[in-house]
PDB file of N, CA, C and O in Angstrom:
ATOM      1  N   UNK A   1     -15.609  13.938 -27.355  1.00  0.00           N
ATOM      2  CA  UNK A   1     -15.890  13.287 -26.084  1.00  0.00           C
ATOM      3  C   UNK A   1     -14.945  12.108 -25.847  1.00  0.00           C
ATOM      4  O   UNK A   1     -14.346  12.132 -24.772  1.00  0.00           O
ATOM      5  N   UNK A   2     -14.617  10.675 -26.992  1.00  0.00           N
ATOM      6  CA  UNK A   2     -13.825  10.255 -26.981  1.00  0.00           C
ATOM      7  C   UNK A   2     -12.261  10.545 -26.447  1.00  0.00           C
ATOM      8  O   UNK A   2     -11.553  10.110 -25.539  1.00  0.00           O
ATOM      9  N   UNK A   3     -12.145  11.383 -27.371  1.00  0.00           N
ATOM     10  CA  UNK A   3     -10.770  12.310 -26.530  1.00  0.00           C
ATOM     11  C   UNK A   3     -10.548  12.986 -25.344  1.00  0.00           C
ATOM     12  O   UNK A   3      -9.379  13.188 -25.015  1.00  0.00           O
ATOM     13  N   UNK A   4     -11.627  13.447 -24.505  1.00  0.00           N
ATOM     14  CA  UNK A   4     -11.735  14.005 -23.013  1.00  0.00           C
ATOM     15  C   UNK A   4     -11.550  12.774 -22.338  1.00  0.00           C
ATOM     16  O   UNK A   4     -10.887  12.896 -21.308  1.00  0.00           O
ATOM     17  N   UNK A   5     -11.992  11.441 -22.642  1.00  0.00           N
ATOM     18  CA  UNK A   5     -12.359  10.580 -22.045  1.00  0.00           C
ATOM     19  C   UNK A   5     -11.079   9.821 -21.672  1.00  0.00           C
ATOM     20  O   UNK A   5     -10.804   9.491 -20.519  1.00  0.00           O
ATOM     21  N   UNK A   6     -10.225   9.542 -22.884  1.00  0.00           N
ATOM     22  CA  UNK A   6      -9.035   9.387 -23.322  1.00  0.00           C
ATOM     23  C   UNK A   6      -7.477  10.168 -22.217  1.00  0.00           C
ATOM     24  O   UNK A   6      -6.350   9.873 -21.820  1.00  0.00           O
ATOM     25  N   UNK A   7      -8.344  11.117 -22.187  1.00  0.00           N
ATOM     26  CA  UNK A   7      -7.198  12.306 -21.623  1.00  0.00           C
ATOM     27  C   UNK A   7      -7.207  11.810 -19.955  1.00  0.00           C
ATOM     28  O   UNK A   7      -6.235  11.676 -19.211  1.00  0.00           O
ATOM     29  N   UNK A   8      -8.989  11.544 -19.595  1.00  0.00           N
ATOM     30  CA  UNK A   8      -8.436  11.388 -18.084  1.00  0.00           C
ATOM     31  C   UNK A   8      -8.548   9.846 -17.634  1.00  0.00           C
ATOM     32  O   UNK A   8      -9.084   9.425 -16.609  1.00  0.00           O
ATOM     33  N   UNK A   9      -8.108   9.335 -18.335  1.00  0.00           N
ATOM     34  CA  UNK A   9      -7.919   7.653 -18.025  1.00  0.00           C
ATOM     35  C   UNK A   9      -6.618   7.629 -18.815  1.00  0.00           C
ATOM     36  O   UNK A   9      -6.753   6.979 -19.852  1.00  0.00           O
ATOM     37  N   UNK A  10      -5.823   7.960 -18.704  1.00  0.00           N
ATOM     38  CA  UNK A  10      -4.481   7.511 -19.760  1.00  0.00           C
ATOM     39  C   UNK A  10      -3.543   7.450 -18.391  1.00  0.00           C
ATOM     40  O   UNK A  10      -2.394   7.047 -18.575  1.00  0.00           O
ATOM     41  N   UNK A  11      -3.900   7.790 -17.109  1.00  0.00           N
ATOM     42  CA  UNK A  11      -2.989   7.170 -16.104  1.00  0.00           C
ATOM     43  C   UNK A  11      -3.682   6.404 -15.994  1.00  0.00           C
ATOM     44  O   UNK A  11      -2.989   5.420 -16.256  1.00  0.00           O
ATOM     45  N   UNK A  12      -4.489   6.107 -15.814  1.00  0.00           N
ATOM     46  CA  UNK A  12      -4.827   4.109 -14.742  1.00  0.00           C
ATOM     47  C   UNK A  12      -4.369   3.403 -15.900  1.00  0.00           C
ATOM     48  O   UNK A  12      -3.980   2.341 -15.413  1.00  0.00           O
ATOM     49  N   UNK A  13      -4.237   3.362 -16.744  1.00  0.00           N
ATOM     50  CA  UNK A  13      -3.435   2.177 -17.767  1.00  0.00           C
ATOM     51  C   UNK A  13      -2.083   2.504 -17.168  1.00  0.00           C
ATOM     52  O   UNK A  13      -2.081   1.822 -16.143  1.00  0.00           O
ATOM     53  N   UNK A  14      -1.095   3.064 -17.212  1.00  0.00           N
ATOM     54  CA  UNK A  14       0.098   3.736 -16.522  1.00  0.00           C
ATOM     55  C   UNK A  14       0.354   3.134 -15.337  1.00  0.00           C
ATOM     56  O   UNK A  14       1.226   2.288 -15.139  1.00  0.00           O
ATOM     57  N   UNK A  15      -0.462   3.603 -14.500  1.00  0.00           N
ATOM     58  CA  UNK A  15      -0.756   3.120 -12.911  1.00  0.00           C
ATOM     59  C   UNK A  15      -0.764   1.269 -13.131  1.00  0.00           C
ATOM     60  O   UNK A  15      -0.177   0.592 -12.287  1.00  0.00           O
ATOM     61  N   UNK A  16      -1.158   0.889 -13.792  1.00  0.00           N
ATOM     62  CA  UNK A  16      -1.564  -0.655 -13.954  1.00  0.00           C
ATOM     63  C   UNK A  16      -0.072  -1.211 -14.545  1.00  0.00           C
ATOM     64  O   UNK A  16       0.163  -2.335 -14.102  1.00  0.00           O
ATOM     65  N   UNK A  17       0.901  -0.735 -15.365  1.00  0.00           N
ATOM     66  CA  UNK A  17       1.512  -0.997 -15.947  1.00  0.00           C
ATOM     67  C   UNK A  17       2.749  -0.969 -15.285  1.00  0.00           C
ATOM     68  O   UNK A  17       3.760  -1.637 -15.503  1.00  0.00           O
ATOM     69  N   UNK A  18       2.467   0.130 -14.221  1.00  0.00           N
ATOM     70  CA  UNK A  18       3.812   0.141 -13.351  1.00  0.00           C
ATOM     71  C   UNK A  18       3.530  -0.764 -12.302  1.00  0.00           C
ATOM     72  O   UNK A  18       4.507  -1.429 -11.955  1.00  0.00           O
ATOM     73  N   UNK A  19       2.481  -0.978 -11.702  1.00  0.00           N
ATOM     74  CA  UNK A  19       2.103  -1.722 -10.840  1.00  0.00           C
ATOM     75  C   UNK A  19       2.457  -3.310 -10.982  1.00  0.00           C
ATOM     76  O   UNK A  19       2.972  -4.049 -10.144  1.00  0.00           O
ATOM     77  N   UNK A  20       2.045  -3.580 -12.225  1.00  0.00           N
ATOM     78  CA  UNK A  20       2.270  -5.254 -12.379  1.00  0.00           C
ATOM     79  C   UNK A  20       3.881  -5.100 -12.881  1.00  0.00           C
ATOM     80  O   UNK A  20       4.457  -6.167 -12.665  1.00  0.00           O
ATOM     81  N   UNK A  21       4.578  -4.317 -13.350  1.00  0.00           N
ATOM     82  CA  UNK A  21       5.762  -4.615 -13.465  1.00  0.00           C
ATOM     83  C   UNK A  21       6.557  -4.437 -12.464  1.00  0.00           C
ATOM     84  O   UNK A  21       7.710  -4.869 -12.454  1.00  0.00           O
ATOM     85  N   UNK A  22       5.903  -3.629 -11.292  1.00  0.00           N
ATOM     86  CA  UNK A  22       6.687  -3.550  -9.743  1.00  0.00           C
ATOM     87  C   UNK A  22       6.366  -4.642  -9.457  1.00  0.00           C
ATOM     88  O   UNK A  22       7.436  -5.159  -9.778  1.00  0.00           O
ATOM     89  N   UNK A  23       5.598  -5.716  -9.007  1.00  0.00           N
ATOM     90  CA  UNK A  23       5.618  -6.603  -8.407  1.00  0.00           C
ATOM     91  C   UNK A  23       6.119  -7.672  -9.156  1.00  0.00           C
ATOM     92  O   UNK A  23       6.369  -8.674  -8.487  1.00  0.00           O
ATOM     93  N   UNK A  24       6.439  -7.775 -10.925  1.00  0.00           N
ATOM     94  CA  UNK A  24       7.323  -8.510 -11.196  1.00  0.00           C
ATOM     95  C   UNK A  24       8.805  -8.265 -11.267  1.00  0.00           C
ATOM     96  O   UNK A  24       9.552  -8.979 -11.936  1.00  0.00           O
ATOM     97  N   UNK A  25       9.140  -7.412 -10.677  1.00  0.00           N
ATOM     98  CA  UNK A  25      10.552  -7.299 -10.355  1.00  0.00           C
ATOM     99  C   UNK A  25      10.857  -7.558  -8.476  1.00  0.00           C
ATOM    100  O   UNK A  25      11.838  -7.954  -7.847  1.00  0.00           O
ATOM    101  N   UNK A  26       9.556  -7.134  -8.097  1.00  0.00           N
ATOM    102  CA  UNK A  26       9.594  -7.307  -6.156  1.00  0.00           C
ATOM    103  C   UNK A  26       9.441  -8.704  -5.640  1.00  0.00           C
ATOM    104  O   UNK A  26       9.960  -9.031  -4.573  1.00  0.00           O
ATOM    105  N   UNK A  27       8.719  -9.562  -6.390  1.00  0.00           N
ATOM    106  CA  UNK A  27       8.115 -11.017  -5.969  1.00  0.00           C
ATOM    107  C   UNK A  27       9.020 -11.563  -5.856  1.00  0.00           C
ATOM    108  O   UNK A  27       9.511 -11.803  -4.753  1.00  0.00           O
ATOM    109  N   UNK A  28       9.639 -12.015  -7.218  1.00  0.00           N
ATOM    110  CA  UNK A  28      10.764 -13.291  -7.729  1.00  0.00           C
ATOM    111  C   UNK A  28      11.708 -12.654  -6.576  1.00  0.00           C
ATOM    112  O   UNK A  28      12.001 -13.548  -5.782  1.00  0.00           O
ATOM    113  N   UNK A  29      12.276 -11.428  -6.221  1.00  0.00           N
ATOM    114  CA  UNK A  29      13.674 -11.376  -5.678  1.00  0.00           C
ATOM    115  C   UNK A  29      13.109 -11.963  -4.285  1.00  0.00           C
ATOM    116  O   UNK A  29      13.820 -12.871  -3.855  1.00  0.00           O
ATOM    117  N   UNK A  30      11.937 -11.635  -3.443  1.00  0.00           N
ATOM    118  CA  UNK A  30      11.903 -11.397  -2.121  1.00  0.00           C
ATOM    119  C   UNK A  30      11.790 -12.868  -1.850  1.00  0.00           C
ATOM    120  O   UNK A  30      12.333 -13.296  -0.832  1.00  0.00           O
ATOM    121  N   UNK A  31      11.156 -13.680  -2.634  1.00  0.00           N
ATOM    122  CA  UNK A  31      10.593 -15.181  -2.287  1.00  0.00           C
ATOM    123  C   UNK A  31      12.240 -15.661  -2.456  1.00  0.00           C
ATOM    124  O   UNK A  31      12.683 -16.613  -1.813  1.00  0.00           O
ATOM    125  N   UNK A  32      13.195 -14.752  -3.548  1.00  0.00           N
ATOM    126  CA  UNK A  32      14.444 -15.997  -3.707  1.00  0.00           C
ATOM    127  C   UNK A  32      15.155 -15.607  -2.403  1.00  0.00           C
ATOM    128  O   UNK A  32      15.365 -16.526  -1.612  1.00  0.00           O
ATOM    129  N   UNK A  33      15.435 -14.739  -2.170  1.00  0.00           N
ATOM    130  CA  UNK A  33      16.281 -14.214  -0.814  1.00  0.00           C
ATOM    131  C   UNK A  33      15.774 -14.699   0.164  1.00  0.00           C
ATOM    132  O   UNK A  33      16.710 -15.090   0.862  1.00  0.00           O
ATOM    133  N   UNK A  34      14.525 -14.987   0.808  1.00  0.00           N
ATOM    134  CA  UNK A  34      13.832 -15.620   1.886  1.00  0.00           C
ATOM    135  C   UNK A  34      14.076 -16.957   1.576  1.00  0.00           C
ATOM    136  O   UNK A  34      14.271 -17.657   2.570  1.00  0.00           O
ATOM    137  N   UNK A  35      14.130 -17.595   0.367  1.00  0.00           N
ATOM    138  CA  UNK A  35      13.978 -19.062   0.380  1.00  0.00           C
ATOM    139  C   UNK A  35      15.855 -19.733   0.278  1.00  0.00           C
ATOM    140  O   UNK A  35      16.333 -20.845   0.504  1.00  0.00           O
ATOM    141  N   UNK A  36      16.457 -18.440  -0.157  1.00  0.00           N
ATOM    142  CA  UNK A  36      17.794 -19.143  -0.111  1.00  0.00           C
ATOM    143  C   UNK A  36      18.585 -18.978   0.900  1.00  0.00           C
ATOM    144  O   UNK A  36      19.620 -19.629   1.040  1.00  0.00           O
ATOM    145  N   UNK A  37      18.186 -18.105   1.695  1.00  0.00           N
ATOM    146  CA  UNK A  37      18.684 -18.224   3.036  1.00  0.00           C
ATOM    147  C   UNK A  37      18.003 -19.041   4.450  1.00  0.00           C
ATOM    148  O   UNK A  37      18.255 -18.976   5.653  1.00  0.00           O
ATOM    149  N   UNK A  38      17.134 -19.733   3.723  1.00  0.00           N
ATOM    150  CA  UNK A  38      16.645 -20.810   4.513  1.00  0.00           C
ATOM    151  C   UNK A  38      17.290 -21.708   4.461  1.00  0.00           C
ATOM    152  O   UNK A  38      17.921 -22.283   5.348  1.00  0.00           O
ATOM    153  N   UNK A  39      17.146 -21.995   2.965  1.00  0.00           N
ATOM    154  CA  UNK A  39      17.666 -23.342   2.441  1.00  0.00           C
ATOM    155  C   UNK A  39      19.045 -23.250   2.427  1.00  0.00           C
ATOM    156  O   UNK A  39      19.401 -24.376   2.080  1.00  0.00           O
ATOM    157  N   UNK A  40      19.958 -22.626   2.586  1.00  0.00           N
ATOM    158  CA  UNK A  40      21.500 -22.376   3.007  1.00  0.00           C
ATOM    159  C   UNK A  40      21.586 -22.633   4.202  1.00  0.00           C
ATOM    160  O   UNK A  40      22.572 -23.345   4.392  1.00  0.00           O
ATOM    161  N   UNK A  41      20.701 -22.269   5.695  1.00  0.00           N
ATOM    162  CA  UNK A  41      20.610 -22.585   6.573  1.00  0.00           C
ATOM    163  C   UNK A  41      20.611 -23.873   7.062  1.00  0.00           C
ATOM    164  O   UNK A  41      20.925 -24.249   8.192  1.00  0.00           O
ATOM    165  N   UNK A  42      20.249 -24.495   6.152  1.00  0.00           N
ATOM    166  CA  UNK A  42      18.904 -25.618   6.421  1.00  0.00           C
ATOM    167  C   UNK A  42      20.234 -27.019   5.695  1.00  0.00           C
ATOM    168  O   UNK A  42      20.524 -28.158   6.059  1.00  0.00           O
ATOM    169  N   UNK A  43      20.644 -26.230   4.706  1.00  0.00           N
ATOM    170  CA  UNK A  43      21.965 -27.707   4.244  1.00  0.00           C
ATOM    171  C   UNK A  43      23.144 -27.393   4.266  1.00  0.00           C
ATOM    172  O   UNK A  43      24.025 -28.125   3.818  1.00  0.00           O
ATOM    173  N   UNK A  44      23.414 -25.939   4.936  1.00  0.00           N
ATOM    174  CA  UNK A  44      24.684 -25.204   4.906  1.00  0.00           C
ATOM    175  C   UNK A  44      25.599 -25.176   3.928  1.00  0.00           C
ATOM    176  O   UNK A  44      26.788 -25.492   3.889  1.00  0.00           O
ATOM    177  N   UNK A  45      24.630 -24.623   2.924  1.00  0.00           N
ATOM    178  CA  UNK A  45      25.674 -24.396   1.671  1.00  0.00           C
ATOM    179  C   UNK A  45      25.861 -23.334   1.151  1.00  0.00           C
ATOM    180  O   UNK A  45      25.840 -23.026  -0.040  1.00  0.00           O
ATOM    181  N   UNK A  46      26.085 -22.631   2.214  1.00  0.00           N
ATOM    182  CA  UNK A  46      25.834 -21.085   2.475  1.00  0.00           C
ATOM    183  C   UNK A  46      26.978 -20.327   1.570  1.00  0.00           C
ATOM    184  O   UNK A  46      28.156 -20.617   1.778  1.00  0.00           O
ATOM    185  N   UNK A  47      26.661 -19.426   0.639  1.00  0.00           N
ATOM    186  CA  UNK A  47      25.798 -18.475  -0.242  1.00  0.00           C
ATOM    187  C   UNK A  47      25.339 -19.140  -1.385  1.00  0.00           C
ATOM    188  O   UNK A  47      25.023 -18.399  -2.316  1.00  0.00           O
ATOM    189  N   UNK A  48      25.189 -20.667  -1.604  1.00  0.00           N
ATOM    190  CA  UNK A  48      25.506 -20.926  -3.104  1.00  0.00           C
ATOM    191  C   UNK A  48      24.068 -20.848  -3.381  1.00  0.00           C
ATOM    192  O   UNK A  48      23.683 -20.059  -4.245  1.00  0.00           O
ATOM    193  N   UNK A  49      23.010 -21.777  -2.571  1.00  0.00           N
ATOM    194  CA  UNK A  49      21.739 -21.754  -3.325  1.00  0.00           C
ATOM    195  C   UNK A  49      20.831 -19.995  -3.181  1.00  0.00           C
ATOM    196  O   UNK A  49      20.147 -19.520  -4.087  1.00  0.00           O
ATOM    197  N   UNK A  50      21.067 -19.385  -1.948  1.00  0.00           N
ATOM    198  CA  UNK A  50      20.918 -18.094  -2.445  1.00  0.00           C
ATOM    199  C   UNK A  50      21.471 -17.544  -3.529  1.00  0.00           C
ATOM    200  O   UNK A  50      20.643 -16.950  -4.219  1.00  0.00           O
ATOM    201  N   UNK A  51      22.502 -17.524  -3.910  1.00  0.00           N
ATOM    202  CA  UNK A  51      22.808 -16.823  -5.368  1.00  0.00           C
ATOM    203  C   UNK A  51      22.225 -17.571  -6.337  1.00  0.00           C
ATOM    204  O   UNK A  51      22.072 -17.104  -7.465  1.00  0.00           O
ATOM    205  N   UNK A  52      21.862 -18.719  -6.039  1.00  0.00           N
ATOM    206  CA  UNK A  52      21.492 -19.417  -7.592  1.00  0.00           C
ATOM    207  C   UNK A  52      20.209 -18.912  -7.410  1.00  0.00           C
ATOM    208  O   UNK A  52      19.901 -18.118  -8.298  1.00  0.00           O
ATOM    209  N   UNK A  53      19.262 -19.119  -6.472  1.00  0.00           N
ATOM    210  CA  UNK A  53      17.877 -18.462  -6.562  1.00  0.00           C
ATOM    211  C   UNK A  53      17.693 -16.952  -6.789  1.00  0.00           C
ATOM    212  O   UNK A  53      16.598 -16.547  -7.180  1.00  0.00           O
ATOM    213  N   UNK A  54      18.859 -15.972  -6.531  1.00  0.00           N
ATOM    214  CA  UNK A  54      18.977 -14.802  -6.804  1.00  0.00           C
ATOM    215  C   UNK A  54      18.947 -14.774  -8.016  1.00  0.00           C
ATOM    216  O   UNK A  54      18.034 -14.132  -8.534  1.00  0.00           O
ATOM    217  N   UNK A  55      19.880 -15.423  -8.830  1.00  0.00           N
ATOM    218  CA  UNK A  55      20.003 -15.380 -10.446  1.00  0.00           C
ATOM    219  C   UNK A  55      18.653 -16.030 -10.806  1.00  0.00           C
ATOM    220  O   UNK A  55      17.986 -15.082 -11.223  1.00  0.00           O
ATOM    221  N   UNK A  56      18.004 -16.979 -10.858  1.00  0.00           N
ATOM    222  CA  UNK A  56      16.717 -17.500 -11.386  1.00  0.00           C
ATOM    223  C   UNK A  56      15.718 -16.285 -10.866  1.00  0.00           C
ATOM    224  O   UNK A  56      14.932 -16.048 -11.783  1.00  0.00           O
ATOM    225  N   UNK A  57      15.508 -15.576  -9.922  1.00  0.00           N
ATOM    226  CA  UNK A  57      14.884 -14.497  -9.860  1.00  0.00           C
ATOM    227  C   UNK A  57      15.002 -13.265 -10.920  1.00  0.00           C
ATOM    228  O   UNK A  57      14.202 -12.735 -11.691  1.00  0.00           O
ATOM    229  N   UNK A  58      16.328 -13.064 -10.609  1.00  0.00           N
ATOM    230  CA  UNK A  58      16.422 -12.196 -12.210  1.00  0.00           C
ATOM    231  C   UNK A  58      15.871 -12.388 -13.436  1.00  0.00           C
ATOM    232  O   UNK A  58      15.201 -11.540 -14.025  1.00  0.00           O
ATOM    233  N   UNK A  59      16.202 -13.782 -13.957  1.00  0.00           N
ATOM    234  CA  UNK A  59      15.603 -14.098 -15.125  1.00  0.00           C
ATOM    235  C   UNK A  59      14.228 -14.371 -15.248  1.00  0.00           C
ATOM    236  O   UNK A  59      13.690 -14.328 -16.355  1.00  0.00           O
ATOM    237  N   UNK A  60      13.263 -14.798 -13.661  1.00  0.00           N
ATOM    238  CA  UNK A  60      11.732 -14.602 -14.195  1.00  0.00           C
ATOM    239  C   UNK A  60      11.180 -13.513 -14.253  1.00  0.00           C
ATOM    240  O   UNK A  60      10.103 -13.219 -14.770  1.00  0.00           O
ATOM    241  N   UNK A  61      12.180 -12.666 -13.526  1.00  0.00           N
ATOM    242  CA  UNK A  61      11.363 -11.227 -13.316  1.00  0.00           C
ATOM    243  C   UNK A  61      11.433 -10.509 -15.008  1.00  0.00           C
ATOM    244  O   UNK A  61      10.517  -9.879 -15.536  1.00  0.00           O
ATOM    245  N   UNK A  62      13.060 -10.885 -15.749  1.00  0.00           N
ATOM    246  CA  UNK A  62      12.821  -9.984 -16.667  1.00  0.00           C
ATOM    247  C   UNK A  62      12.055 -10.890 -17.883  1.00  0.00           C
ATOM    248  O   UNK A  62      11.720 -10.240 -18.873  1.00  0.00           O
ATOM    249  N   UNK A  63      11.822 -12.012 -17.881  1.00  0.00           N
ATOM    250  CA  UNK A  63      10.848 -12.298 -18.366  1.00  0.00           C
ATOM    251  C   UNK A  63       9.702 -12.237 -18.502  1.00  0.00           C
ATOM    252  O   UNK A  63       9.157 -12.249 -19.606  1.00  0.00           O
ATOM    253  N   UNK A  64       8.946 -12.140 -17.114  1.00  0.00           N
ATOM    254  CA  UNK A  64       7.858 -11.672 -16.724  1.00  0.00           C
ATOM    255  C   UNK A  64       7.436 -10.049 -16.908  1.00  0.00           C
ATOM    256  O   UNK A  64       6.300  -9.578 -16.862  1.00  0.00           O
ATOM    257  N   UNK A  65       8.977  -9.199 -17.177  1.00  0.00           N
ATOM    258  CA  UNK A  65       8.319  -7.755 -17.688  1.00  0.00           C
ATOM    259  C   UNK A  65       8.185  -7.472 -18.808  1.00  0.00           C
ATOM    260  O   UNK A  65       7.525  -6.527 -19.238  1.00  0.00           O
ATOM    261  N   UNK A  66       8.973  -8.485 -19.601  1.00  0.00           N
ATOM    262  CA  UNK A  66       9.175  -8.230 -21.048  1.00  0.00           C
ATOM    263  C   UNK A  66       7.710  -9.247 -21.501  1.00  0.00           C
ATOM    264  O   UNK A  66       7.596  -9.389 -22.719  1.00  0.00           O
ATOM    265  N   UNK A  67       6.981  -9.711 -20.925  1.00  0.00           N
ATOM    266  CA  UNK A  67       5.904 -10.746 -21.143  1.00  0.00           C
ATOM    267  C   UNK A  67       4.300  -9.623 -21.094  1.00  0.00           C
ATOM    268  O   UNK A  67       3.360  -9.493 -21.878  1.00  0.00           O
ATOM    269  N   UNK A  68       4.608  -9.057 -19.901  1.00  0.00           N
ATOM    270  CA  UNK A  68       3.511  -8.021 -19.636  1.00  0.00           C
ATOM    271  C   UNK A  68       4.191  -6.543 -19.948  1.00  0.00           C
ATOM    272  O   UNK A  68       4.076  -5.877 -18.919  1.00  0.00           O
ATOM    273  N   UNK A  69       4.651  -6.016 -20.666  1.00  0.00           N
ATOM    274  CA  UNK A  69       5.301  -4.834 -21.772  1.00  0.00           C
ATOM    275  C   UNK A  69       4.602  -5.205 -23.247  1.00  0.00           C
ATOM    276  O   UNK A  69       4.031  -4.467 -24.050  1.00  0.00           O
ATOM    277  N   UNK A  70       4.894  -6.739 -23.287  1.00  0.00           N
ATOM    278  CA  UNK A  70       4.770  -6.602 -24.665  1.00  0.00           C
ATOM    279  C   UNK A  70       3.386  -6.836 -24.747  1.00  0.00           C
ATOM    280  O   UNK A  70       2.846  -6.270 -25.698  1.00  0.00           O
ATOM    281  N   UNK A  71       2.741  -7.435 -24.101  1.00  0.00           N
ATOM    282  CA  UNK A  71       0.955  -7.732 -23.887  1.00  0.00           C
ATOM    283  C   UNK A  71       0.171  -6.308 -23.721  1.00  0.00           C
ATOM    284  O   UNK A  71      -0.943  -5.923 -24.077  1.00  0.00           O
ATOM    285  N   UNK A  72       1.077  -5.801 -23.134  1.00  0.00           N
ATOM    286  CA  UNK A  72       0.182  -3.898 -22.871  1.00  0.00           C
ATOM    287  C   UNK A  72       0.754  -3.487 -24.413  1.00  0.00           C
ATOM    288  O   UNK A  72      -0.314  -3.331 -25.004  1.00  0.00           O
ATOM    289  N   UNK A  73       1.517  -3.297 -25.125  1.00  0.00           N
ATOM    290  CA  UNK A  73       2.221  -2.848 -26.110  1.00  0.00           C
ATOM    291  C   UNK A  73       1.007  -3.046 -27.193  1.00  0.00           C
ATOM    292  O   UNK A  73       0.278  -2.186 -27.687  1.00  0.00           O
ATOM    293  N   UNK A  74       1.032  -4.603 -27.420  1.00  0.00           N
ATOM    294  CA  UNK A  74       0.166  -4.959 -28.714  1.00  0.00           C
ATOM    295  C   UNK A  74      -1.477  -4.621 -28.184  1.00  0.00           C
ATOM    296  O   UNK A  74      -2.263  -4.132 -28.996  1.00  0.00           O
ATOM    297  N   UNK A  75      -1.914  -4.926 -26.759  1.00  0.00           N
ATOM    298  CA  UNK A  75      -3.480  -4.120 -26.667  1.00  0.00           C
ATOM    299  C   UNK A  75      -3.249  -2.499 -26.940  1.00  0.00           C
ATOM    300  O   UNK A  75      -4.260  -2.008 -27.441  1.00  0.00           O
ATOM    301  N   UNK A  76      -2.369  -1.715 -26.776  1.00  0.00           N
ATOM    302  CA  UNK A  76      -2.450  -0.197 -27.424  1.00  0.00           C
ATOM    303  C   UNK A  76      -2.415  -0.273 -28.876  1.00  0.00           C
ATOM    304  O   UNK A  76      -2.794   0.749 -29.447  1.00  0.00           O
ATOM    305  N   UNK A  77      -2.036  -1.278 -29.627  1.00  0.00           N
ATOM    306  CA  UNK A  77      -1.883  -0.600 -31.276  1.00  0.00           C
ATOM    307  C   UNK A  77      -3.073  -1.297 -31.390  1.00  0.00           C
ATOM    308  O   UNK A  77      -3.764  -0.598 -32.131  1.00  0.00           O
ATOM    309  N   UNK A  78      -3.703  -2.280 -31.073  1.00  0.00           N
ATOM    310  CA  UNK A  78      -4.975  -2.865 -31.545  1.00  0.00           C
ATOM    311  C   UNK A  78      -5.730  -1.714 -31.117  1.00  0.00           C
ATOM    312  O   UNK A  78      -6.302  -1.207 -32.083  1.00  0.00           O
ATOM    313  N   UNK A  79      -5.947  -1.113 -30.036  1.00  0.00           N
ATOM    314  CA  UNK A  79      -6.981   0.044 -29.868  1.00  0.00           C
ATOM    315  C   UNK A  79      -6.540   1.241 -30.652  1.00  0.00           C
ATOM    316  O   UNK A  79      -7.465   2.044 -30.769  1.00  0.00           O
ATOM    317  N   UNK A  80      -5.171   1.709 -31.359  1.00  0.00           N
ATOM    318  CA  UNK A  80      -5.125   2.395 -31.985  1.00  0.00           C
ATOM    319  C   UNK A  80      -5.468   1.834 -33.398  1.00  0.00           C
ATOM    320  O   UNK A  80      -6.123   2.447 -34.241  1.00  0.00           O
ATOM    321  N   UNK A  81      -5.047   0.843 -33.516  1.00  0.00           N
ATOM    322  CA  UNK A  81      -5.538   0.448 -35.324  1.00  0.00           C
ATOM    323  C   UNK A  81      -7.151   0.628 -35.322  1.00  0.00           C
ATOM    324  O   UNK A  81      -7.701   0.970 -36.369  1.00  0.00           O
ATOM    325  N   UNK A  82      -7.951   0.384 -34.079  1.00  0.00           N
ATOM    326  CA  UNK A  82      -9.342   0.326 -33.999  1.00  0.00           C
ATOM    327  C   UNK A  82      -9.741   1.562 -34.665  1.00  0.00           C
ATOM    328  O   UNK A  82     -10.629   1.621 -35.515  1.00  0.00           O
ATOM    329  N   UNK A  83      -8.983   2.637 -34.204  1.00  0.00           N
ATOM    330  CA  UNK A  83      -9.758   4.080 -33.514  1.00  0.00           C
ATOM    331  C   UNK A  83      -8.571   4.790 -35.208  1.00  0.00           C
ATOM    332  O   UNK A  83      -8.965   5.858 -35.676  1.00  0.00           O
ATOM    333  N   UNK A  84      -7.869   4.425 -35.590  1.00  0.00           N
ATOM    334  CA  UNK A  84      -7.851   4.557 -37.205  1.00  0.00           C
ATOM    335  C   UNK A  84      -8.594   4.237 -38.014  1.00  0.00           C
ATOM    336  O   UNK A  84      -8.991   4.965 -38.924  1.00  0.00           O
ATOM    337  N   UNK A  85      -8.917   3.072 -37.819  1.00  0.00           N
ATOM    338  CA  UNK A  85      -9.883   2.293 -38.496  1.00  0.00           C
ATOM    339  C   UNK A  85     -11.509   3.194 -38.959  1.00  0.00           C
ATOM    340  O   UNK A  85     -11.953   3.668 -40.005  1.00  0.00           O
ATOM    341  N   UNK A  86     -12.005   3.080 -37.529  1.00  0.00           N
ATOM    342  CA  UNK A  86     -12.905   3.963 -37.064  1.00  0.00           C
ATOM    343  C   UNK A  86     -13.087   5.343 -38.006  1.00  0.00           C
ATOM    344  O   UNK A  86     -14.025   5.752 -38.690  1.00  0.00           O
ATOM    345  N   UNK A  87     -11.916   5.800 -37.751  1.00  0.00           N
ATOM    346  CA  UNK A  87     -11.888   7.283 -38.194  1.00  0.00           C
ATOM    347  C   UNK A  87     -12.183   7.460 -40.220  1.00  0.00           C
ATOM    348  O   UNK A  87     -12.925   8.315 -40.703  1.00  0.00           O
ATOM    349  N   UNK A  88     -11.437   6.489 -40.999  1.00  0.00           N
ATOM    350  CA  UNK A  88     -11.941   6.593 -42.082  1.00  0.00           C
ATOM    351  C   UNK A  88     -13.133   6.554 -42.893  1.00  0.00           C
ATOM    352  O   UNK A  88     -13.063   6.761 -44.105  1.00  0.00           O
TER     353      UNK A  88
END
């Protein structure tokens, strides 16, 4: 039963995993591109603080996937060490 159970919930973990890592790659860029072409507007220092907020976007986003990868990563071996555990 465990294992039927297993079989049809193994996408919504999936679904969840792509989900929060789509919006940490969609957020950081859209807020930097909206905010650096304001703020280029706004002191005319047009492309510099957009690219710099472009690049600081990059780096929270891949921080932020490699942050929630590795948090889903270690809750799967803890539920697998469980369900080893279990089994002996």
């Amino acid at each position: 039963m465990d294992n039927d159970n297993l079989k049809e919930t193994w996408w919504k973990l999936a679904l969840q995993i792509f989900s929060q890592v789509s919006v940490w790659i969609v957020a950081p860029i859209l807020v930097a591109i909206f905010l650096g072409k304001y703020l280029d507007e706004r002191y005319g220092t047009n492309p510099w603080l957009f690219l710099a907020l472009t690049g600081l976007a990059f780096i929270i986003s891949s921080f932020g996937i490699v942050r929630t990868v590795t948090r889903y990563i270690s809750r799967l071996e803890k539920e697998q060490n469980g369900k080893t555990d279990r089994s002996k």
